[in-house]
Backbone as XML, in Angstrom:
<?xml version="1.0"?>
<chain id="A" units="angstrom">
  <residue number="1" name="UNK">
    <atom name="N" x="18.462" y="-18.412" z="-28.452"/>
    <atom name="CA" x="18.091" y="-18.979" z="-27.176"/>
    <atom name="C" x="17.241" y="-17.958" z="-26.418"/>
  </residue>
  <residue number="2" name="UNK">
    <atom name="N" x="16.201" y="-18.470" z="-26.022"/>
    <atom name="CA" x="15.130" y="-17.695" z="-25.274"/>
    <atom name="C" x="15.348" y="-17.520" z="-23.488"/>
  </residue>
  <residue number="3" name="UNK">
    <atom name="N" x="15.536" y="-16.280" z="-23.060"/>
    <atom name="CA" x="15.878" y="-16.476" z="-21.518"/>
    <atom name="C" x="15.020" y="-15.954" z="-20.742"/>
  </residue>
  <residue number="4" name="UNK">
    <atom name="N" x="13.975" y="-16.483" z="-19.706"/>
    <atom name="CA" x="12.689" y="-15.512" z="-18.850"/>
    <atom name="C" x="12.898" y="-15.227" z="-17.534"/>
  </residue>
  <residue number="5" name="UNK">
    <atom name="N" x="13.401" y="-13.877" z="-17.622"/>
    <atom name="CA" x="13.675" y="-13.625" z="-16.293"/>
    <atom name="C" x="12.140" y="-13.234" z="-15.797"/>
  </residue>
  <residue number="6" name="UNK">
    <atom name="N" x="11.846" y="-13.128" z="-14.239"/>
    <atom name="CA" x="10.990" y="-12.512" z="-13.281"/>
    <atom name="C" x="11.341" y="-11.647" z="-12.029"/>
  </residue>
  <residue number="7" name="UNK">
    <atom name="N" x="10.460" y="-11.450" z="-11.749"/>
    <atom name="CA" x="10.003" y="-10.590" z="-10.583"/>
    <atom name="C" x="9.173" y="-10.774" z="-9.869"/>
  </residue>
  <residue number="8" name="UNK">
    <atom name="N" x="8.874" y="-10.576" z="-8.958"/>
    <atom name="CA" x="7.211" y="-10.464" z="-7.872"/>
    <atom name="C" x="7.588" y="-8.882" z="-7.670"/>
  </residue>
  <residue number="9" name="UNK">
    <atom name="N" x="6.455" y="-8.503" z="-7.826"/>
    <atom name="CA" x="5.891" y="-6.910" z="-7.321"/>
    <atom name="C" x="4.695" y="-6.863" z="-6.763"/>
  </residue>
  <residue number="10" name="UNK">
    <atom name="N" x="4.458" y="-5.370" z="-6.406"/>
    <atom name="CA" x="3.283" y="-5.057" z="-5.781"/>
    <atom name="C" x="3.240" y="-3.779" z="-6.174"/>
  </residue>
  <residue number="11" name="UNK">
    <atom name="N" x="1.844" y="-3.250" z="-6.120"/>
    <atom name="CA" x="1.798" y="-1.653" z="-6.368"/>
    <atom name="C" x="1.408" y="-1.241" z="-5.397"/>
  </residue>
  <residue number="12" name="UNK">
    <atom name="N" x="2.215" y="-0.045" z="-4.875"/>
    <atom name="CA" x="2.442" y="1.331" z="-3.733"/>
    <atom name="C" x="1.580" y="1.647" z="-4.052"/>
  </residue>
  <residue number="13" name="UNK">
    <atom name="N" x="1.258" y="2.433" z="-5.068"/>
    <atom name="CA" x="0.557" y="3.626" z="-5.731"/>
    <atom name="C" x="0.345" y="3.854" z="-6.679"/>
  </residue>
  <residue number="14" name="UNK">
    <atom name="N" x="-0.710" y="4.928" z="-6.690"/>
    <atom name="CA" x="-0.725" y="4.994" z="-8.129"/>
    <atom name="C" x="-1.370" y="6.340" z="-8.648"/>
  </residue>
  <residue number="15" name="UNK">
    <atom name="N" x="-0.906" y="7.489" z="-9.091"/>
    <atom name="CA" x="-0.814" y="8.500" z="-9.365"/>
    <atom name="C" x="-1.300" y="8.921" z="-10.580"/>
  </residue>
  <residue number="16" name="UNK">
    <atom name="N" x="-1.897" y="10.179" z="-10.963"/>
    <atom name="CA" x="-2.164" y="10.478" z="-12.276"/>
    <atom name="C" x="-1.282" y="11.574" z="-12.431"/>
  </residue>
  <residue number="17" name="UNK">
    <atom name="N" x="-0.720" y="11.853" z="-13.935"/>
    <atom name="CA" x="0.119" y="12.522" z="-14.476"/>
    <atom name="C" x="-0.100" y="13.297" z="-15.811"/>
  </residue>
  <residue number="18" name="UNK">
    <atom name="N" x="0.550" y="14.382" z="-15.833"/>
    <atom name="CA" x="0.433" y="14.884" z="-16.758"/>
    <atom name="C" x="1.742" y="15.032" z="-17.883"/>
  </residue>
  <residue number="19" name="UNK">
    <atom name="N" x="2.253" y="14.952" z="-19.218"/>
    <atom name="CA" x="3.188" y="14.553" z="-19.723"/>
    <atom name="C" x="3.958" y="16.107" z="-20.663"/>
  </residue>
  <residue number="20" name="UNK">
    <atom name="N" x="4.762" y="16.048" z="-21.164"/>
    <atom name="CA" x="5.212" y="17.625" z="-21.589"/>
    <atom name="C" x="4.211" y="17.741" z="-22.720"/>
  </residue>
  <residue number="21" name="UNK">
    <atom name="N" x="3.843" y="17.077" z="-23.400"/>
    <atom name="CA" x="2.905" y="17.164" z="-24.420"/>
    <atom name="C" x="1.243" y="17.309" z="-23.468"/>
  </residue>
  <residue number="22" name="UNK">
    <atom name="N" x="1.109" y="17.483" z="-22.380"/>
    <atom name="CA" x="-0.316" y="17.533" z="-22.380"/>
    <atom name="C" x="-1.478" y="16.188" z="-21.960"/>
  </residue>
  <residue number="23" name="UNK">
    <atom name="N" x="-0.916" y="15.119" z="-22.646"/>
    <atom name="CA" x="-0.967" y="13.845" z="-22.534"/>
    <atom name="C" x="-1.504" y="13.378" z="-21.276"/>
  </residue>
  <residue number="24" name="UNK">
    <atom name="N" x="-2.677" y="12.632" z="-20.443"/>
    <atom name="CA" x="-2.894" y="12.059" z="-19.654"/>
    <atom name="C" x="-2.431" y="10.823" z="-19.483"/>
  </residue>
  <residue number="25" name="UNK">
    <atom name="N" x="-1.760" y="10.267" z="-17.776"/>
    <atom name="CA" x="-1.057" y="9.152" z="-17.755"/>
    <atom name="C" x="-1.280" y="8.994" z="-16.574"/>
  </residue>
  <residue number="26" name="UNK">
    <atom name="N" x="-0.773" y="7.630" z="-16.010"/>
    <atom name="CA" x="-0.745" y="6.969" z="-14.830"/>
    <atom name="C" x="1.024" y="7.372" z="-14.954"/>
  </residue>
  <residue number="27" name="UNK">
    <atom name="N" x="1.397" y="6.986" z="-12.990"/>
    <atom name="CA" x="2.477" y="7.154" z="-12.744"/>
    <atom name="C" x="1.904" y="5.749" z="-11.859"/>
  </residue>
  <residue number="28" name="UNK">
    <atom name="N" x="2.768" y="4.810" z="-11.596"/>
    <atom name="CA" x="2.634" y="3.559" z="-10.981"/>
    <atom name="C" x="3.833" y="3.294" z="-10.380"/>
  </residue>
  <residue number="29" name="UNK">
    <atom name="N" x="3.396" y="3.021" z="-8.936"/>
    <atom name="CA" x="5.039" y="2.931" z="-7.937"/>
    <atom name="C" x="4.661" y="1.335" z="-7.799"/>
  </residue>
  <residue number="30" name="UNK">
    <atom name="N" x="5.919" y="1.047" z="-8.141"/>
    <atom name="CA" x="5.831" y="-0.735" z="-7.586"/>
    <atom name="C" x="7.008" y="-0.594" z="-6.408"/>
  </residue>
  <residue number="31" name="UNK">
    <atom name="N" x="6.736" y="-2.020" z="-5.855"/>
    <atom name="CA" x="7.579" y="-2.476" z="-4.710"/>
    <atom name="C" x="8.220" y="-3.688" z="-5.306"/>
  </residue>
  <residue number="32" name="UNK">
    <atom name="N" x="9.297" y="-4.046" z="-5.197"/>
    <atom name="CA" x="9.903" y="-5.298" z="-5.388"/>
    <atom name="C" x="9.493" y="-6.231" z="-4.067"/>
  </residue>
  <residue number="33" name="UNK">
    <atom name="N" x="9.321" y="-7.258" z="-4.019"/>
    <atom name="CA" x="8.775" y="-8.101" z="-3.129"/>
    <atom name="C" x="9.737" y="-9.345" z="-3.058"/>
  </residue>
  <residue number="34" name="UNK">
    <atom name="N" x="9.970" y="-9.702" z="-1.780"/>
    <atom name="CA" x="11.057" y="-11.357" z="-1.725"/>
    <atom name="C" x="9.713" y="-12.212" z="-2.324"/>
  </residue>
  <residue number="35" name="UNK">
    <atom name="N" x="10.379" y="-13.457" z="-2.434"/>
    <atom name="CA" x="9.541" y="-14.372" z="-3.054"/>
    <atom name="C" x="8.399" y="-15.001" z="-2.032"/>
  </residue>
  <residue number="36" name="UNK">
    <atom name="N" x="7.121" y="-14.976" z="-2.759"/>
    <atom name="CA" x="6.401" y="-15.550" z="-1.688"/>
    <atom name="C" x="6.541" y="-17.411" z="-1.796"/>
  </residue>
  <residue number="37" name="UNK">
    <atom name="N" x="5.351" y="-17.942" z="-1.133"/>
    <atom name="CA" x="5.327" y="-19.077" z="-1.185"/>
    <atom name="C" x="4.116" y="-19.454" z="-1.802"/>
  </residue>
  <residue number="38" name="UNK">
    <atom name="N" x="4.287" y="-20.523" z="-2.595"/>
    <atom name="CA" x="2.986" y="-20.728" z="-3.106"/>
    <atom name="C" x="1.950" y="-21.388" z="-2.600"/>
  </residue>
  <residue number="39" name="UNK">
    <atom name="N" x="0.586" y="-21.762" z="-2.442"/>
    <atom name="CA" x="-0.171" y="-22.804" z="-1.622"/>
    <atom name="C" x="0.296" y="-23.883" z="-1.945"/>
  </residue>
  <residue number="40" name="UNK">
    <atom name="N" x="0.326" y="-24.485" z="-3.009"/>
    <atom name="CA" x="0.803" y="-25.590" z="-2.873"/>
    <atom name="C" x="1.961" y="-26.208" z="-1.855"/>
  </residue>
  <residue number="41" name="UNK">
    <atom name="N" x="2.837" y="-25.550" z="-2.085"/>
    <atom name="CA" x="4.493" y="-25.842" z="-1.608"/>
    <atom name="C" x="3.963" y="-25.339" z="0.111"/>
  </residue>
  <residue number="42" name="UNK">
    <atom name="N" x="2.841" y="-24.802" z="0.736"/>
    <atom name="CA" x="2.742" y="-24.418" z="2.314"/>
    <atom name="C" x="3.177" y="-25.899" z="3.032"/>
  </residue>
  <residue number="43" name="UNK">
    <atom name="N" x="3.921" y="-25.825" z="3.919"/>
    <atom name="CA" x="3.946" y="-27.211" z="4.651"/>
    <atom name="C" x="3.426" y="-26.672" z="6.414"/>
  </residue>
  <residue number="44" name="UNK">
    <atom name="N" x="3.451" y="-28.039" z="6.795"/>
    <atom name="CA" x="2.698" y="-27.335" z="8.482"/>
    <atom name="C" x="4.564" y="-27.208" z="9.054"/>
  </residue>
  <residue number="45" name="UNK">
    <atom name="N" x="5.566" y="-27.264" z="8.549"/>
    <atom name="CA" x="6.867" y="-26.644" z="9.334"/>
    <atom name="C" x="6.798" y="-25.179" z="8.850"/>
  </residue>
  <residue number="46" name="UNK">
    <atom name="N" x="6.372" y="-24.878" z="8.043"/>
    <atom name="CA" x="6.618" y="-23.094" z="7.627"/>
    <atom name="C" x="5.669" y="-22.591" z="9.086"/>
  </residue>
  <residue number="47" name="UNK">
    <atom name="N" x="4.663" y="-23.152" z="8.904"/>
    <atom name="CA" x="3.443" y="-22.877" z="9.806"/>
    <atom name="C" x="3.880" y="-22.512" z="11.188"/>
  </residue>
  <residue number="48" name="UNK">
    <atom name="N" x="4.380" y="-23.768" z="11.502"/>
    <atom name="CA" x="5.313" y="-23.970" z="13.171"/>
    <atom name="C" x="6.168" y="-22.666" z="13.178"/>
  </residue>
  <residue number="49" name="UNK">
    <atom name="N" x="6.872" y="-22.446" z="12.431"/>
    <atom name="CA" x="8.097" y="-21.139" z="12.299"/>
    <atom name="C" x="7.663" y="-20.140" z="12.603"/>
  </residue>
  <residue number="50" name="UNK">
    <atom name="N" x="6.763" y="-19.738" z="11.632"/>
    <atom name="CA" x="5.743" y="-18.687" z="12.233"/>
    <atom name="C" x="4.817" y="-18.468" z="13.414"/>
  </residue>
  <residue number="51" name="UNK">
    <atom name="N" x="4.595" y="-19.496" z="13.619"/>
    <atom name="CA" x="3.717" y="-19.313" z="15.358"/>
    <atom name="C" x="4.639" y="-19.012" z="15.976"/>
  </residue>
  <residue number="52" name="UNK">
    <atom name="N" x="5.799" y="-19.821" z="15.937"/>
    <atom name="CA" x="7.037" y="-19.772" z="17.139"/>
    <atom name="C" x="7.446" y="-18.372" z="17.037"/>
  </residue>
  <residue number="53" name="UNK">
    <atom name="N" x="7.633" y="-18.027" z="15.866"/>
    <atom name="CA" x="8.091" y="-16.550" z="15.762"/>
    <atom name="C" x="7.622" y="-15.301" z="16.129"/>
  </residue>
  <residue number="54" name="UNK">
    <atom name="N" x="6.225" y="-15.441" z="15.728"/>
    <atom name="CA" x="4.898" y="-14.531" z="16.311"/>
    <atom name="C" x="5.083" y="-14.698" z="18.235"/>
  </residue>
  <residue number="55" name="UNK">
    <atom name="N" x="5.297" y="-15.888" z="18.933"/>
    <atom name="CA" x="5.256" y="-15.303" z="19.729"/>
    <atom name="C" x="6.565" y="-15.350" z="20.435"/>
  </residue>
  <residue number="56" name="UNK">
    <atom name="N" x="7.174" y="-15.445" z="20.110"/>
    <atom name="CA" x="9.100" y="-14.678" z="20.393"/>
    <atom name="C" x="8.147" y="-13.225" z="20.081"/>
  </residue>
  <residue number="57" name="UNK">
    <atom name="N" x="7.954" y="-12.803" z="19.318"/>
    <atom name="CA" x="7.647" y="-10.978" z="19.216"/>
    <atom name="C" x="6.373" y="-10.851" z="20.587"/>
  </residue>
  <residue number="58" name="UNK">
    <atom name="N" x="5.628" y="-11.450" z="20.440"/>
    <atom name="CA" x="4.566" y="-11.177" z="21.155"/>
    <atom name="C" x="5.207" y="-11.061" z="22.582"/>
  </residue>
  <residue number="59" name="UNK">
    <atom name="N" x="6.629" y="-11.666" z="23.013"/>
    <atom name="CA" x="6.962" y="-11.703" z="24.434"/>
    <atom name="C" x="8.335" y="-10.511" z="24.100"/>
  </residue>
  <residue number="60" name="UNK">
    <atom name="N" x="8.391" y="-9.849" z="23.044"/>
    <atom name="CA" x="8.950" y="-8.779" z="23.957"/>
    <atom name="C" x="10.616" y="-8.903" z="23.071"/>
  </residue>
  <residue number="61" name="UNK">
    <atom name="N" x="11.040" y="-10.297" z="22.118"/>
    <atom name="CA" x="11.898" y="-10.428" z="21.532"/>
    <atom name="C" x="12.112" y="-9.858" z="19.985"/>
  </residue>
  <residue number="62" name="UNK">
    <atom name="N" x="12.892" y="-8.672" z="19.850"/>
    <atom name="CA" x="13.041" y="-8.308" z="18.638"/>
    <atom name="C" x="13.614" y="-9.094" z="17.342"/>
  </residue>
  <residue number="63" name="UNK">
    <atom name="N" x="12.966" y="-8.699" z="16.599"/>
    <atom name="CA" x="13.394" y="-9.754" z="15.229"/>
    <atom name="C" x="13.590" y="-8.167" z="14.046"/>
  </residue>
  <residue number="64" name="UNK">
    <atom name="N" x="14.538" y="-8.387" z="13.059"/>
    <atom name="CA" x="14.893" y="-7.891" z="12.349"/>
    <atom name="C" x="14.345" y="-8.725" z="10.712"/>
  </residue>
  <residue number="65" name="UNK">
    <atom name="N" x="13.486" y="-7.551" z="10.275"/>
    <atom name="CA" x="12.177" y="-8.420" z="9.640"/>
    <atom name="C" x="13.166" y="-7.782" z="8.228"/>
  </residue>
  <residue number="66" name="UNK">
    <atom name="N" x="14.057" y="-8.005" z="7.326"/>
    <atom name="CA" x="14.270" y="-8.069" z="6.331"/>
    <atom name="C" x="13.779" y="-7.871" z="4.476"/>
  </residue>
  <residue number="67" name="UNK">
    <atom name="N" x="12.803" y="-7.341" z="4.094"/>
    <atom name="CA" x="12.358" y="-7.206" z="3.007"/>
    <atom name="C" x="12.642" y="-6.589" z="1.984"/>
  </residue>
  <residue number="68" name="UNK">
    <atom name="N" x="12.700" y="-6.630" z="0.550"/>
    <atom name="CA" x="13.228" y="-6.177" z="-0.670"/>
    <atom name="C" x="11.959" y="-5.127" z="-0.482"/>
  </residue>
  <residue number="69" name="UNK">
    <atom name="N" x="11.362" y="-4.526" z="-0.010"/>
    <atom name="CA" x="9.921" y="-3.883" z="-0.514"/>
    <atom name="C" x="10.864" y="-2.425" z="-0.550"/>
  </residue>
  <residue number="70" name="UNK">
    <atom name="N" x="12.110" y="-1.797" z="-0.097"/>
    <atom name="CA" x="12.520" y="-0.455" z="-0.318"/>
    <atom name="C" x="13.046" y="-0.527" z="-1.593"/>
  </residue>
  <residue number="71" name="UNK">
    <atom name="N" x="12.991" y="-1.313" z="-2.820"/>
    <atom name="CA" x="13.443" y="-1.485" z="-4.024"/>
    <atom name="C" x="12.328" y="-0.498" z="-4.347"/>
  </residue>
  <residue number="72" name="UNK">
    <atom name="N" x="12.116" y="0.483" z="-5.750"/>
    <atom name="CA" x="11.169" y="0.666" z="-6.119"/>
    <atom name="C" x="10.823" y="1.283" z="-7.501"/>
  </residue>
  <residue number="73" name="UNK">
    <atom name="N" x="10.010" y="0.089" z="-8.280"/>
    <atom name="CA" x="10.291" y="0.636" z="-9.647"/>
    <atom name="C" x="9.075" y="1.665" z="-10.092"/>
  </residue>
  <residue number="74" name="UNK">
    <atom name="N" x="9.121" y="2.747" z="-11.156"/>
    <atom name="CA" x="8.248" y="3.658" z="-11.410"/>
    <atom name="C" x="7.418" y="3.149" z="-12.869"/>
  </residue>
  <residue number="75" name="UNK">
    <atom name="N" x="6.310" y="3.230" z="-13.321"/>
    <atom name="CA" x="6.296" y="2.992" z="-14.422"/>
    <atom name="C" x="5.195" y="4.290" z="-14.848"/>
  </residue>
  <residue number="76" name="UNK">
    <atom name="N" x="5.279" y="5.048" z="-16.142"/>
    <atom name="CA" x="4.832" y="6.022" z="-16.462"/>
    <atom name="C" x="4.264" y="5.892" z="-17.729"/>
  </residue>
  <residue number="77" name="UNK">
    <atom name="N" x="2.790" y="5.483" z="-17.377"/>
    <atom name="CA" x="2.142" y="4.474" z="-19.027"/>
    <atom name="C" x="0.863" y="5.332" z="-19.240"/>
  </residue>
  <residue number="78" name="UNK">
    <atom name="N" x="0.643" y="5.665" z="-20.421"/>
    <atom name="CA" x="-0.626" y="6.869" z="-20.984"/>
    <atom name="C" x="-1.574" y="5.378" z="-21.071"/>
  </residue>
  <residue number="79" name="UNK">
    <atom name="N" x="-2.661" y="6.117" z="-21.191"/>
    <atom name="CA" x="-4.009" y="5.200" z="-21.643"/>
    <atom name="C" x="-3.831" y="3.971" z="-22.921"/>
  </residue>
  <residue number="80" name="UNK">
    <atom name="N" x="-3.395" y="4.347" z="-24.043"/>
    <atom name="CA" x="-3.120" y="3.476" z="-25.105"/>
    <atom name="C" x="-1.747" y="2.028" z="-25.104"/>
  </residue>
  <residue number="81" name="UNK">
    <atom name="N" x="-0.992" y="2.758" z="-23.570"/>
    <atom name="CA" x="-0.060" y="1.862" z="-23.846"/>
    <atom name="C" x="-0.305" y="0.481" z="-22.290"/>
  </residue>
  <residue number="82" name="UNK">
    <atom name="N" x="-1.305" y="1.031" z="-21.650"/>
    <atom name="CA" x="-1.884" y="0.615" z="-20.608"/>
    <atom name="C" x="-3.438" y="-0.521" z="-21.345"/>
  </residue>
  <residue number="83" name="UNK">
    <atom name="N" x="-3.716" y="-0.144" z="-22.180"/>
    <atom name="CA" x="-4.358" y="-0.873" z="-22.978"/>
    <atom name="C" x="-3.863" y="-1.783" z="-23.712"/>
  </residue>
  <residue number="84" name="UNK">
    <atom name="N" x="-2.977" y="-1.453" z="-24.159"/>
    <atom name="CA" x="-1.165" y="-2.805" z="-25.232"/>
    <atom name="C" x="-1.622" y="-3.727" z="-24.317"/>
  </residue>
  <residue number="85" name="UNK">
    <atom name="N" x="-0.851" y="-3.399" z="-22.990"/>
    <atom name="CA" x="-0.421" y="-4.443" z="-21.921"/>
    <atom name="C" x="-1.875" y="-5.409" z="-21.314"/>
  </residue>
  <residue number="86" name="UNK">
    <atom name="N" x="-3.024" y="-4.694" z="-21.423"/>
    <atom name="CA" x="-4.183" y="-5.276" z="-21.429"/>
    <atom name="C" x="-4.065" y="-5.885" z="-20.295"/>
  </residue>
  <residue number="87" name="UNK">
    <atom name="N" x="-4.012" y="-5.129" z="-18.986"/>
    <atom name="CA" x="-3.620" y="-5.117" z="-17.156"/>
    <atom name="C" x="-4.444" y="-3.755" z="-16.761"/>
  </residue>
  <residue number="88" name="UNK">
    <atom name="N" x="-5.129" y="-4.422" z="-16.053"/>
    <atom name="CA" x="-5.216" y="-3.225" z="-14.787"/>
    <atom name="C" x="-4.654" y="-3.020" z="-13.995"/>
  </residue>
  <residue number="89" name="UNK">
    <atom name="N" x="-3.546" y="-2.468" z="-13.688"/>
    <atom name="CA" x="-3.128" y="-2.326" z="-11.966"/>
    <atom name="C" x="-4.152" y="-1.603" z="-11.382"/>
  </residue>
  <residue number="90" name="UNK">
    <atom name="N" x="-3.793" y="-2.392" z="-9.946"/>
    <atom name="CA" x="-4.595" y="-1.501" z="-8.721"/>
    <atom name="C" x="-3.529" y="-2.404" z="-7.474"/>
  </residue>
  <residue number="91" name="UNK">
    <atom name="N" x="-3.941" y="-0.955" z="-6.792"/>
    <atom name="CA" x="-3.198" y="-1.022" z="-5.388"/>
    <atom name="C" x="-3.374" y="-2.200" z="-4.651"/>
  </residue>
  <residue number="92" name="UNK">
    <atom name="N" x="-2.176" y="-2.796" z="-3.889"/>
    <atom name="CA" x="-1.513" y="-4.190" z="-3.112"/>
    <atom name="C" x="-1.729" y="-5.099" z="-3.987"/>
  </residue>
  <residue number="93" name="UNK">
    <atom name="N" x="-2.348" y="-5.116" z="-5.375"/>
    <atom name="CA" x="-2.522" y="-6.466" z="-5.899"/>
    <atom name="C" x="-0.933" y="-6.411" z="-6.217"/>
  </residue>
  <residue number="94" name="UNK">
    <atom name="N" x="-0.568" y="-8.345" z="-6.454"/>
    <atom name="CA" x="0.492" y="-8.524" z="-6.886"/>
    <atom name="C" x="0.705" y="-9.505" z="-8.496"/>
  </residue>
  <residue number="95" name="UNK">
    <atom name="N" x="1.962" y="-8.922" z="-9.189"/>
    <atom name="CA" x="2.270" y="-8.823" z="-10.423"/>
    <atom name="C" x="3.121" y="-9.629" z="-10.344"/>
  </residue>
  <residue number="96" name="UNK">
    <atom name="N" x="3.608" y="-10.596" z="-11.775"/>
    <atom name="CA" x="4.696" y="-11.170" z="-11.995"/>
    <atom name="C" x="5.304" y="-10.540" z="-13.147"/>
  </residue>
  <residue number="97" name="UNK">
    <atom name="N" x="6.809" y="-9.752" z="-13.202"/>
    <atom name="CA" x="7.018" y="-8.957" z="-13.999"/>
    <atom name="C" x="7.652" y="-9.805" z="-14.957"/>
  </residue>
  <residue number="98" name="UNK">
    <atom name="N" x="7.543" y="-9.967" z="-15.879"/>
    <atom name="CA" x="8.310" y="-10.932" z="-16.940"/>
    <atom name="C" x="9.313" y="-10.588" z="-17.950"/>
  </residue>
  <residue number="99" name="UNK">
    <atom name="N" x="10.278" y="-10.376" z="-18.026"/>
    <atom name="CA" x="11.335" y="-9.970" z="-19.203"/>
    <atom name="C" x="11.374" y="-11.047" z="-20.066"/>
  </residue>
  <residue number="100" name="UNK">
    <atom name="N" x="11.043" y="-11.014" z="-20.992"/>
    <atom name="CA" x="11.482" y="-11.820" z="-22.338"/>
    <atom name="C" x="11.243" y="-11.314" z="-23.537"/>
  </residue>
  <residue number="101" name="UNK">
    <atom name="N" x="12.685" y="-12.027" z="-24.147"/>
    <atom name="CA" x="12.753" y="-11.998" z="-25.713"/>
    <atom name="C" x="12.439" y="-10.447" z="-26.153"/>
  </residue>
  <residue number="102" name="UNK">
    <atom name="N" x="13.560" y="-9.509" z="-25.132"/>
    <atom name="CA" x="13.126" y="-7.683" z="-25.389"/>
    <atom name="C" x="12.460" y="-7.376" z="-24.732"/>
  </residue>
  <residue number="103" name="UNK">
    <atom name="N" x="11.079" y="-7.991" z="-24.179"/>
    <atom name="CA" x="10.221" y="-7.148" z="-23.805"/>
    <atom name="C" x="9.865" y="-7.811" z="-22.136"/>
  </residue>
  <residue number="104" name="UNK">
    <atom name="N" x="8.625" y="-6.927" z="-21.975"/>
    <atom name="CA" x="8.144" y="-6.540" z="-20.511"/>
    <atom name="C" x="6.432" y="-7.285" z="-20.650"/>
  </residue>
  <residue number="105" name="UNK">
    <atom name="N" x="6.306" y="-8.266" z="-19.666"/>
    <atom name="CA" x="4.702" y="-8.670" z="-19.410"/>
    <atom name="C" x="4.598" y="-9.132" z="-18.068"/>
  </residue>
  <residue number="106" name="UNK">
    <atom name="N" x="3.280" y="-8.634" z="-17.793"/>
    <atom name="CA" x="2.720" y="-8.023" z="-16.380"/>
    <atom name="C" x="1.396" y="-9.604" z="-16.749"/>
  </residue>
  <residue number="107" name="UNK">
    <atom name="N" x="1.580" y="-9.912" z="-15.292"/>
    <atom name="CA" x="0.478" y="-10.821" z="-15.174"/>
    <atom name="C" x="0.018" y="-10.937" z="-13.940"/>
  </residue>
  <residue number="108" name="UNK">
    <atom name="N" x="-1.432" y="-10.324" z="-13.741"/>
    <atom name="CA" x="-1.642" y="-10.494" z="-11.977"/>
    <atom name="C" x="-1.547" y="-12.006" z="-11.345"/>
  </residue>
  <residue number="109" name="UNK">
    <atom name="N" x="-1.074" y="-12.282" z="-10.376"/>
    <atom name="CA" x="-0.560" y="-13.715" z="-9.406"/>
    <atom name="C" x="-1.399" y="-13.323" z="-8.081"/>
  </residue>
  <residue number="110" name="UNK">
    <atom name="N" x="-2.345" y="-12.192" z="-7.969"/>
    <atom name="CA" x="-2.606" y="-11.554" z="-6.405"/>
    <atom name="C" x="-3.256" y="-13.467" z="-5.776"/>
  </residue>
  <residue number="111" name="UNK">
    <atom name="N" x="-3.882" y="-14.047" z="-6.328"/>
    <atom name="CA" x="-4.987" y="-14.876" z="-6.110"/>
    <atom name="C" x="-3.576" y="-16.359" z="-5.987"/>
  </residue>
  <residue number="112" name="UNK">
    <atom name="N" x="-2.787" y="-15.984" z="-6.343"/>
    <atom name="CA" x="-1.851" y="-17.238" z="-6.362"/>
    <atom name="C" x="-0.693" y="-17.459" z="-5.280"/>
  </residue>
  <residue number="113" name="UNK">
    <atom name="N" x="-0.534" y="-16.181" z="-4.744"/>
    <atom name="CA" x="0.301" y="-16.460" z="-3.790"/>
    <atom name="C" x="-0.214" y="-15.584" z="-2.154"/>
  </residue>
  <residue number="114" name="UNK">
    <atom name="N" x="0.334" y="-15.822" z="-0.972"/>
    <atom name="CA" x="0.327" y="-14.849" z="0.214"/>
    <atom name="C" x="1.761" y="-15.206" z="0.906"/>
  </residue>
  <residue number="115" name="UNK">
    <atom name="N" x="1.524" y="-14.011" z="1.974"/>
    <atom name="CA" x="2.442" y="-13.591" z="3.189"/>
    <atom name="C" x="2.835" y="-14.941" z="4.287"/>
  </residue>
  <residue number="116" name="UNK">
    <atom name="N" x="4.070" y="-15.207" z="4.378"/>
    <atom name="CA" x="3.900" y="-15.901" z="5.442"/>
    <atom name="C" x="4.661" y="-14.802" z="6.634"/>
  </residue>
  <residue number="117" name="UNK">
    <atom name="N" x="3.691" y="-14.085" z="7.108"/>
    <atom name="CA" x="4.219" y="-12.927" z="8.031"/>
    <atom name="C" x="3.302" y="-13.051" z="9.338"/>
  </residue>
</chain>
């Protein structure tokens, strides 16, 4: 039986490294991210929530803004294995991390989802 877990991420950063062997590498900070919303699924009540909310803050009312983004995973990938995965990361774009069947696949979503902030 086949099971696909996910993720939404984002990349912090992104660092170059050097390895005990000498080896050139990326060091890549991700953020875990709550789930966004997709365009499709936007309705004009999410919309309303957010205006209303924006200006509750705008007059002075604190809101306790909640986010998974202090999660944070590291990934430490040389040139050849950054090529396997056949991904570019780059900074704020966002990733769907995929576990299956053993393994790990990265697929950019930046163009598929946004913020309702």
């Amino acid at each position: 039986m086949s099971h696909e877990v996910y993720s939404l991420i984002t990349v912090t950063r992104i660092e170059s490294y050097v390895d005990q062997n000498g080896r050139r590498g990326k060091r890549i900070e991700f953020s875990v991210i709550n789930p966004r919303i997709e365009e499709e699924t936007y309705t004009p009540e999410s919309r309303i929530i957010k205006e209303v909310v924006t200006q509750l803050k705008s007059m002075g009312i604190p809101f306790v803004h909640q986010q998974q983004r202090n999660i944070k995973l590291i990934l430490y990938i040389l040139p050849e294995e950054e090529k396997a995965l056949d991904i570019d990361f780059k900074v704020n774009s966002i990733y769907k991390m995929v576990f299956r069947n053993g393994a790990i696949y990265f697929e950019d979503v930046t163009n598929k989802y946004y913020y309702l902030e």
